[in-house]
KOLMI-718714 format. One record per atom (N, C-alpha, C): residue number from 1; atom name; y negated, x negated, z; residue in three letters. Coordinates in nm, 3 decimals, always signed. Example, Ala and Ser with C-alpha at 12.3 -4.5 7.8 and 13.67 -1.06 7.14 Angstrom:
BEGIN
<rec n="1" atom="N" py="+0.569" px="-1.319" pz="+0.780" res="ala"/>
<rec n="1" atom="CA" py="+0.450" px="-1.230" pz="+0.780" res="ala"/>
<rec n="1" atom="C" py="+0.330" px="-1.320" pz="+0.780" res="ala"/>
<rec n="2" atom="N" py="+0.225" px="-1.285" pz="+0.708" res="ser"/>
<rec n="2" atom="CA" py="+0.106" px="-1.367" pz="+0.714" res="ser"/>
<rec n="2" atom="C" py="-0.003" px="-1.290" pz="+0.787" res="ser"/>
//
This chain:
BEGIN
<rec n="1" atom="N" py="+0.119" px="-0.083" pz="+0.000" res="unk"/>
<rec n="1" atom="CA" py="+0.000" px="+0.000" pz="+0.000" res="unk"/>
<rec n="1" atom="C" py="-0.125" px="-0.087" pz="+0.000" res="unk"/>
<rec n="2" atom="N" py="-0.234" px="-0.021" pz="-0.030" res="unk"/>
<rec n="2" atom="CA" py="-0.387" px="-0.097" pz="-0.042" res="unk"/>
<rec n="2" atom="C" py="-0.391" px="-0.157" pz="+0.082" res="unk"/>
<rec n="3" atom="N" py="-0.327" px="-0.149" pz="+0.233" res="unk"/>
<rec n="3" atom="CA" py="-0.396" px="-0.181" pz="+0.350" res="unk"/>
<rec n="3" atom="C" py="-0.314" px="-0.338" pz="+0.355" res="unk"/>
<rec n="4" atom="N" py="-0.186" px="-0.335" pz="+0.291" res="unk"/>
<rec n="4" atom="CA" py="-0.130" px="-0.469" pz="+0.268" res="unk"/>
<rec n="4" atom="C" py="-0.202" px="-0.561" pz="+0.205" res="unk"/>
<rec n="5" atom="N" py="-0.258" px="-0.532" pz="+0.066" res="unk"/>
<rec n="5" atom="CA" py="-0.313" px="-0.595" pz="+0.016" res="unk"/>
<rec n="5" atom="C" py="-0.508" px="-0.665" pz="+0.049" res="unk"/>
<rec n="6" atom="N" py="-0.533" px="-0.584" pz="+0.142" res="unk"/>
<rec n="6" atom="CA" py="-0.682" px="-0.604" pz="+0.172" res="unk"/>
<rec n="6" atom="C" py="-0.656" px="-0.752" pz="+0.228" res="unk"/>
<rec n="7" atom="N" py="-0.888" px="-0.765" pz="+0.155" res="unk"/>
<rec n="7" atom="CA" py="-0.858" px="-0.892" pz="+0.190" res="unk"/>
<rec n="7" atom="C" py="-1.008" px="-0.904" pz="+0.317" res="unk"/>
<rec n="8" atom="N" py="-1.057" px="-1.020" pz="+0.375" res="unk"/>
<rec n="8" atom="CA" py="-1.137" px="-1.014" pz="+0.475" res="unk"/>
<rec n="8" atom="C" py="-1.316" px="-1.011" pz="+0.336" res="unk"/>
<rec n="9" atom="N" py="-1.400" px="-0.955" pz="+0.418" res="unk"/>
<rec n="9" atom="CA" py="-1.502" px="-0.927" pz="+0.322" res="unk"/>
<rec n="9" atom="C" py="-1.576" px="-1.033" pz="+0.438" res="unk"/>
<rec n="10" atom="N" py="-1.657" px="-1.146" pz="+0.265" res="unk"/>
<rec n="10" atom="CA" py="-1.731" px="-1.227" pz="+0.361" res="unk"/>
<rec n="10" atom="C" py="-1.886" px="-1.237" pz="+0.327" res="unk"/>
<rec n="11" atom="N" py="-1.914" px="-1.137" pz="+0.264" res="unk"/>
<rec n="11" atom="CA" py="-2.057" px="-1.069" pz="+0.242" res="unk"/>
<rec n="11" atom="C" py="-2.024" px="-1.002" pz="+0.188" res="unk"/>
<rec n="12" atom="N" py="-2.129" px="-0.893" pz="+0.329" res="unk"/>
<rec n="12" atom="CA" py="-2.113" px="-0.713" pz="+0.226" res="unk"/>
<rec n="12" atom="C" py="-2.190" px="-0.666" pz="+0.135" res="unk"/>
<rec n="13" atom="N" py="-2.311" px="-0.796" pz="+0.063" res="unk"/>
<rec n="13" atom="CA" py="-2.362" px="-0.751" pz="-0.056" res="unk"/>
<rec n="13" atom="C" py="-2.274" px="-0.769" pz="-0.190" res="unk"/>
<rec n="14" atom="N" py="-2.186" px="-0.852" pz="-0.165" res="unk"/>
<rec n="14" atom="CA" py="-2.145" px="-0.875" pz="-0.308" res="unk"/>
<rec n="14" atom="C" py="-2.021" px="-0.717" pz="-0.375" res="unk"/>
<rec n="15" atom="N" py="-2.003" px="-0.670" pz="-0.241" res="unk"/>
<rec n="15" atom="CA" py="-1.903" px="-0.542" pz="-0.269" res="unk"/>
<rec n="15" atom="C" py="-2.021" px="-0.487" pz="-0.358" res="unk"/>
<rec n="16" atom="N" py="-1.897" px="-0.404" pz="-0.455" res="unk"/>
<rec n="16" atom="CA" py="-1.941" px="-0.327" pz="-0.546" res="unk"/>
<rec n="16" atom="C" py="-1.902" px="-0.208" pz="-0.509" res="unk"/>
<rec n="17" atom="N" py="-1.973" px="-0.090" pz="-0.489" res="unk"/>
<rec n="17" atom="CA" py="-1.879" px="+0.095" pz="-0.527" res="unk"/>
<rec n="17" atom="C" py="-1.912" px="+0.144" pz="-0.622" res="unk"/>
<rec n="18" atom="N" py="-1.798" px="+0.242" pz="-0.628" res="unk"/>
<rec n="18" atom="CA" py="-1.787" px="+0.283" pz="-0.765" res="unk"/>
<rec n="18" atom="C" py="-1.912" px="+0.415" pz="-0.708" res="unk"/>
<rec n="19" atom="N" py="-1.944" px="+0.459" pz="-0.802" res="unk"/>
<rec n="19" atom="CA" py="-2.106" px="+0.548" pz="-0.821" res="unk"/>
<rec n="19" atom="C" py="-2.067" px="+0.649" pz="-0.715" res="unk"/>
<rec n="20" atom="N" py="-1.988" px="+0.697" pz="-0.678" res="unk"/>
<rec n="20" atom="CA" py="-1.972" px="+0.825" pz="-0.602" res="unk"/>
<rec n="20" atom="C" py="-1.978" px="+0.787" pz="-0.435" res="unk"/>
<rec n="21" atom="N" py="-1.971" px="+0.661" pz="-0.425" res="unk"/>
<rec n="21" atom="CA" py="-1.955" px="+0.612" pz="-0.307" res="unk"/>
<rec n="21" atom="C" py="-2.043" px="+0.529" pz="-0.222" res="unk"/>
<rec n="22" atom="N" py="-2.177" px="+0.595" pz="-0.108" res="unk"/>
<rec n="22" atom="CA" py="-2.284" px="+0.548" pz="-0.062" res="unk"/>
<rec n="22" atom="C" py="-2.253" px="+0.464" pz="+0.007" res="unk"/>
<rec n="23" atom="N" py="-2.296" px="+0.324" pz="-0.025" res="unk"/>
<rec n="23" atom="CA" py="-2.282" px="+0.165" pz="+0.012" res="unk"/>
<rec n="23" atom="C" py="-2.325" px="+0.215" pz="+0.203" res="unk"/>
<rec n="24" atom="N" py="-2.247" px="+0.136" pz="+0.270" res="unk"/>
<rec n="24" atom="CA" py="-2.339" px="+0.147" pz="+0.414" res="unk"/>
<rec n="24" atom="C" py="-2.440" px="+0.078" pz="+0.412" res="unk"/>
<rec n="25" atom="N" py="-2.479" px="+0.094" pz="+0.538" res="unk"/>
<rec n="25" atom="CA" py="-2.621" px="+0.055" pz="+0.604" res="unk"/>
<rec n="25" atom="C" py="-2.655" px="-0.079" pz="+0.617" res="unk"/>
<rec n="26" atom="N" py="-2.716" px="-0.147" pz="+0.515" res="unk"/>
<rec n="26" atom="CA" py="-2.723" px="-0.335" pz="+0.546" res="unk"/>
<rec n="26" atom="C" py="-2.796" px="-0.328" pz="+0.682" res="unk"/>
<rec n="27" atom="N" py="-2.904" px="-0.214" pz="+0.676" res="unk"/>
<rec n="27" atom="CA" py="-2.977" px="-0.282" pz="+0.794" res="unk"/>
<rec n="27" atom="C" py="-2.882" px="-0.321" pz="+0.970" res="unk"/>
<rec n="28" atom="N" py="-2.747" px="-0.224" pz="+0.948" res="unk"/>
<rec n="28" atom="CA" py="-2.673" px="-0.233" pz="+1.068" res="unk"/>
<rec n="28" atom="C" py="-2.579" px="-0.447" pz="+1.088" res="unk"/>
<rec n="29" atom="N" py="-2.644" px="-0.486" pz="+0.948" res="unk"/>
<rec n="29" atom="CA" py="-2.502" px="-0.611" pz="+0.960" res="unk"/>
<rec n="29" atom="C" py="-2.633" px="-0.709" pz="+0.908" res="unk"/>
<rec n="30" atom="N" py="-2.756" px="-0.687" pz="+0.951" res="unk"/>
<rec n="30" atom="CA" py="-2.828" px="-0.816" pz="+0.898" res="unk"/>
<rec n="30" atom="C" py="-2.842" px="-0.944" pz="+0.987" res="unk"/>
<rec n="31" atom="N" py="-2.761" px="-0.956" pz="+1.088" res="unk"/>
<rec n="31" atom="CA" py="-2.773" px="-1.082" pz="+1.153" res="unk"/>
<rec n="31" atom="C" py="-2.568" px="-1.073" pz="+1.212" res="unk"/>
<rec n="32" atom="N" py="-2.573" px="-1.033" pz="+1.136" res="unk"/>
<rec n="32" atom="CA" py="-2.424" px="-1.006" pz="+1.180" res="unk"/>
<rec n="32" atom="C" py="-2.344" px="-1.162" pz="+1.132" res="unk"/>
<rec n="33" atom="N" py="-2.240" px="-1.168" pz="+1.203" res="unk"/>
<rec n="33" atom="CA" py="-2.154" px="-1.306" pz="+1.180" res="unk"/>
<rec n="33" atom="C" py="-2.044" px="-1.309" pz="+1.077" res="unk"/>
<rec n="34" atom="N" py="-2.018" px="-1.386" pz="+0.973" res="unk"/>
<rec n="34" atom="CA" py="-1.910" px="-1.379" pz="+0.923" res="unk"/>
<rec n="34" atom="C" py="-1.753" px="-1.279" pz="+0.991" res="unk"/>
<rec n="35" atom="N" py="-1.751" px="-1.143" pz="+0.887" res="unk"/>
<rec n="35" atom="CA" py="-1.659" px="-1.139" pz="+0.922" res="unk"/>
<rec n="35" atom="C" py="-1.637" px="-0.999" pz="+1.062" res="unk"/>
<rec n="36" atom="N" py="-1.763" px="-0.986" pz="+1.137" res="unk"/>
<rec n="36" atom="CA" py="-1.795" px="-0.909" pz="+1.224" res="unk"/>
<rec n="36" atom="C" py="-1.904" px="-0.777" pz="+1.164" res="unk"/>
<rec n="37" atom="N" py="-1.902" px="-0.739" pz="+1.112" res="unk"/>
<rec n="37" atom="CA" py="-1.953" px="-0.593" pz="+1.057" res="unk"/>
<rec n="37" atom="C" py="-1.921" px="-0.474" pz="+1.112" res="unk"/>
<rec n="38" atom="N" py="-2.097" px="-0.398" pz="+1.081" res="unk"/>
<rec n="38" atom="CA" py="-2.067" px="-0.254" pz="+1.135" res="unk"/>
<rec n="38" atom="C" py="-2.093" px="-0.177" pz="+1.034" res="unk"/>
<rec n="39" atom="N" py="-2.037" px="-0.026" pz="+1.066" res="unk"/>
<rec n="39" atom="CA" py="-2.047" px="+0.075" pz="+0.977" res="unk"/>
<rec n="39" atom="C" py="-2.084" px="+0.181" pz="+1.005" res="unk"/>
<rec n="40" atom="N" py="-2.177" px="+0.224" pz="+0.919" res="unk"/>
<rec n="40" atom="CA" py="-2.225" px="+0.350" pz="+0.958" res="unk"/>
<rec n="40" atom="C" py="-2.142" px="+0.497" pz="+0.980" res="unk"/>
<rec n="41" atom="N" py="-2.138" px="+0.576" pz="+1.054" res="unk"/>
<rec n="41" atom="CA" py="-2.032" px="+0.725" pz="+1.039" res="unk"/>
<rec n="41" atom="C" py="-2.053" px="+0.789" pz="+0.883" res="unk"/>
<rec n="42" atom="N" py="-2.136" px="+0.756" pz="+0.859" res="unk"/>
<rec n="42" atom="CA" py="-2.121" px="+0.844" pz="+0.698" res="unk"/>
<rec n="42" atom="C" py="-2.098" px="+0.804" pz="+0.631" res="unk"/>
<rec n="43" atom="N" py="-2.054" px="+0.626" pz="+0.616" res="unk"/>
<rec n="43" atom="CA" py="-2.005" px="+0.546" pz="+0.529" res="unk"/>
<rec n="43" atom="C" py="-1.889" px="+0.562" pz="+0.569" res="unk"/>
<rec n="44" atom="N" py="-1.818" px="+0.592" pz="+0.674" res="unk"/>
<rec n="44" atom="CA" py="-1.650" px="+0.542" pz="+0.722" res="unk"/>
<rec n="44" atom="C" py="-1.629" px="+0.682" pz="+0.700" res="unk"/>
<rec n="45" atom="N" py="-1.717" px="+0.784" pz="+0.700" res="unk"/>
<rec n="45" atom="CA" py="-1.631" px="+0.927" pz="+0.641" res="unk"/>
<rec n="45" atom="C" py="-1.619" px="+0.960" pz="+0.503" res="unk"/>
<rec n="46" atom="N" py="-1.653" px="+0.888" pz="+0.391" res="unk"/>
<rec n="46" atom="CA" py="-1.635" px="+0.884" pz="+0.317" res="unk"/>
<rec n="46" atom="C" py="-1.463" px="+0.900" pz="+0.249" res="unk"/>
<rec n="47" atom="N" py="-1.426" px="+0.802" pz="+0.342" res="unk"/>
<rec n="47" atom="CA" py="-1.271" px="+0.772" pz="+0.342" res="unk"/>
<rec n="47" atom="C" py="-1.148" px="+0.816" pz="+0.389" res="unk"/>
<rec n="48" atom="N" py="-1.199" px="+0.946" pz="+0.498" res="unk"/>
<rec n="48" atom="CA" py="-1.110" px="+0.974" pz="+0.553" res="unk"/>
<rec n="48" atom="C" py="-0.984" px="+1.070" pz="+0.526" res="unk"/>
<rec n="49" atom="N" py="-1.013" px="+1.093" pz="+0.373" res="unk"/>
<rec n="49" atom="CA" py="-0.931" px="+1.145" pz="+0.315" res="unk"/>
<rec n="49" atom="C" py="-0.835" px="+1.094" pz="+0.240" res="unk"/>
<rec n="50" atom="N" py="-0.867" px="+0.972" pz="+0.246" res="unk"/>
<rec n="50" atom="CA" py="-0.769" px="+0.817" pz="+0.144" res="unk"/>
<rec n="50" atom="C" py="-0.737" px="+0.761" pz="+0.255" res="unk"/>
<rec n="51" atom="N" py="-0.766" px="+0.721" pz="+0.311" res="unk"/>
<rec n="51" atom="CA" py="-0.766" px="+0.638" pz="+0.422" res="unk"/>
<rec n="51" atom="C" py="-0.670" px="+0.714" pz="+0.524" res="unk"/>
<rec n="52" atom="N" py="-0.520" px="+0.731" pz="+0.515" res="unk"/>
<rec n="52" atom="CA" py="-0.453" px="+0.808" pz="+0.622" res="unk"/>
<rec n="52" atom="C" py="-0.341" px="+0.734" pz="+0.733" res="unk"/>
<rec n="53" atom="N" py="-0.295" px="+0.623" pz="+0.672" res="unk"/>
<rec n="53" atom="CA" py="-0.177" px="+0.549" pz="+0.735" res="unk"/>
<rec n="53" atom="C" py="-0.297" px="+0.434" pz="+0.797" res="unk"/>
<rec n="54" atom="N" py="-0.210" px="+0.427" pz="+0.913" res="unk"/>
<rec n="54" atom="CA" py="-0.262" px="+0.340" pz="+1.008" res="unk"/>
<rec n="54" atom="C" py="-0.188" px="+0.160" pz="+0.980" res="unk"/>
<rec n="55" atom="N" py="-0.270" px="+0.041" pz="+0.981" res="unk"/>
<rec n="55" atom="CA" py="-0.184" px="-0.084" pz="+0.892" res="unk"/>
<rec n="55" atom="C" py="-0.073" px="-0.035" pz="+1.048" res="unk"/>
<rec n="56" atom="N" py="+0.041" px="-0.116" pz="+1.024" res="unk"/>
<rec n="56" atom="CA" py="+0.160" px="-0.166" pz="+1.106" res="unk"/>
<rec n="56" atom="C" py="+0.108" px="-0.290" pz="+1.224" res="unk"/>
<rec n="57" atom="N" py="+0.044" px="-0.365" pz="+1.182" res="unk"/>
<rec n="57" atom="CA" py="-0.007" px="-0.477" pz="+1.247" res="unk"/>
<rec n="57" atom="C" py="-0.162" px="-0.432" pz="+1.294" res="unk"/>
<rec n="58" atom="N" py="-0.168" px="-0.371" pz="+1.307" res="unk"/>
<rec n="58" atom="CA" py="-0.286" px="-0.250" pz="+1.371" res="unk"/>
<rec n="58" atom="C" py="-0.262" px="-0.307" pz="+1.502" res="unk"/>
<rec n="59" atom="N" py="-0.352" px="-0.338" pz="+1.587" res="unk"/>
<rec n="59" atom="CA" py="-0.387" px="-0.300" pz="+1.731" res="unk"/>
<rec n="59" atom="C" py="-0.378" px="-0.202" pz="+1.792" res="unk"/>
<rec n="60" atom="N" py="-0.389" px="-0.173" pz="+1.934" res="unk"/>
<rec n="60" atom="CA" py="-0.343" px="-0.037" pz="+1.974" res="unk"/>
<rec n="60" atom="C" py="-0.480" px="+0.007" pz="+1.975" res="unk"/>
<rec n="61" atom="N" py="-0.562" px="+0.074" pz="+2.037" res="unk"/>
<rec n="61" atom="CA" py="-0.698" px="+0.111" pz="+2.118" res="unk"/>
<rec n="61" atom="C" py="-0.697" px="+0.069" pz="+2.237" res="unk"/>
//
């Protein structure tokens, strides 16, 4: 599945979306550290309809 294959994003300007899909919030990750990024709720709901299996190597909460 896609969650196997992901890879670590090491600037979130260079991501591209496809037109239907509102980029998050730079202003939330502008001093942010390699690798440590935040996301806005209306960017992470975008997904929650693709986005259903949890990875295996997932952490608990």
């Amino acid at each position: 599945n896609a969650l196997c294959s992901a890879r670590m994003i090491d600037d979130l300007n260079s991501i591209k979306y496809p037109p239907n899909i509102k980029p998050q919030n730079p202003a939330l990750n502008s001093n942010a550290e390699p690798g440590k990024f935040r996301y806005d709720r209306d960017f992470m709901m975008q997904f929650m309809r693709v986005c259903r299996e949890r990875p295996k190597n997932l952490e608990n909460l």
